[in-house]
N, C-alpha and C positions, 0 to 999 in steps of 0.2 A: 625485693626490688628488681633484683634480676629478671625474674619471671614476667613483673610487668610488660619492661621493657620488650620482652620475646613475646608476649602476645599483641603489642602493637600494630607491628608489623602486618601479622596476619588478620587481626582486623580489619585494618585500613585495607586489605586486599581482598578479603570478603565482602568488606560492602560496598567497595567497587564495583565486583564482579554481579552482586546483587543487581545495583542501581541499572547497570548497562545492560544484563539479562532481560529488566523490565522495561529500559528504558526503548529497545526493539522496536520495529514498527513491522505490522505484519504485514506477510506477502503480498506484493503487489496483486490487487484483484485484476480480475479479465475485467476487461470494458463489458458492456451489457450490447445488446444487439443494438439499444436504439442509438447510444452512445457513440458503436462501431459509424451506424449507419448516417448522422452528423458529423463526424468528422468526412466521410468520405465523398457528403456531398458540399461541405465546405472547403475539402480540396479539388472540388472540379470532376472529382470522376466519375459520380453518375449526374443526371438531370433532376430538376424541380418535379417532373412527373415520376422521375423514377422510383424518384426520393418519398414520395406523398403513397407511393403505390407502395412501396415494403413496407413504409411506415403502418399504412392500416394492415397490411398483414400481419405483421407483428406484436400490434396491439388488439388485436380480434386473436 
């Protein structure tokens, strides 16, 4: 009965440590070029031409 008791414990800690192992999320990915490239003409810092011109570069 004893022995139960001591392996309780370490159960309960193992499959914590399981669940939270997988429950992870992986590394933050990089944005993608066209990704970058939206956001920086939805903040104002390049123009609609500018914007249109990388754009097909980057998809060619």
């Amino acid at each position: 009965m004893f022995c139960g008791f001591g392996m309780f414990p370490w159960l309960a800690m193992s499959t914590c440590n399981q669940s939270h192992e997988h429950g992870q999320q992986e590394p933050t990915r990089k944005n993608s070029a066209i990704e970058i490239l939206k956001e920086r003409y939805a903040k104002g810092e390049i123009t609609r031409e500018e914007f249109l011109e990388i754009k097909k570069d980057l998809v060619s």
